[in-house]
C-alpha positions in Angstrom: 23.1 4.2 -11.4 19.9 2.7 -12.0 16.4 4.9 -11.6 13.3 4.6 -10.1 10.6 3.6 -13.0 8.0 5.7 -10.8 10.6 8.5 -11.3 12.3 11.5 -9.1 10.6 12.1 -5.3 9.7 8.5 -5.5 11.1 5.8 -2.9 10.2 1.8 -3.2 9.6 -0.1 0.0 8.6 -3.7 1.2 6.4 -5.0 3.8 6.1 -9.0 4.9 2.6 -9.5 5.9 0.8 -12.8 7.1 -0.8 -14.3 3.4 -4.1 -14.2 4.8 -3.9 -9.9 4.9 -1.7 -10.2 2.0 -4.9 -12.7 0.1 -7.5 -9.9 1.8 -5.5 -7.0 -0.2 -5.5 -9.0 -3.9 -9.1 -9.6 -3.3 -9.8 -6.0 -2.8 -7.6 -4.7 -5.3 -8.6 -7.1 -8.6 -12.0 -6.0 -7.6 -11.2 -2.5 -8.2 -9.3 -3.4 -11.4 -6.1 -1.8 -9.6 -2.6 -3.4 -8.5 -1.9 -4.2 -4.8 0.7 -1.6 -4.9 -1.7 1.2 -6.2 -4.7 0.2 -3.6 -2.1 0.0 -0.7 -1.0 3.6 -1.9 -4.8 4.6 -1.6 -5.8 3.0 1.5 -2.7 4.3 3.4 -3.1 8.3 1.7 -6.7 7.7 2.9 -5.4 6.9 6.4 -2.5 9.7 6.1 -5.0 12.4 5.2 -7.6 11.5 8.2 -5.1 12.4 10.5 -5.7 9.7 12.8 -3.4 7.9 14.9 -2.5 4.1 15.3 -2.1 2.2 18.0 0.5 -1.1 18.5 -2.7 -2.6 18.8 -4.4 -2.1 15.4 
């Protein structure tokens, strides 16, 4: 059985996105030296930890 290389309580997920967003979010994360995966994981805790709801919408 192979293991997670983030390690225990961890769980990997995809998302397909249009490339534009998907351009928008490389952009944004080589200009904070960071990886897409580590700036989506800061953007959404942001989002998680304001508490606030989103709409179909958004």
């Amino acid at each position: 059985m192979a293991t997670n290389p983030v390690g225990k309580g961890t769980r990997t997920i995809g998302i397909n996105m249009p490339a534009k967003m998907a351009k928008e979010l490389e952009r944004r994360a080589f200009s904070m030296h960071i990886s897409k995966s580590k700036y989506c994981k800061v953007i959404l805790q942001q989002w998680l930890d304001s508490g606030k709801k989103m709409t179909l919408s958004e």
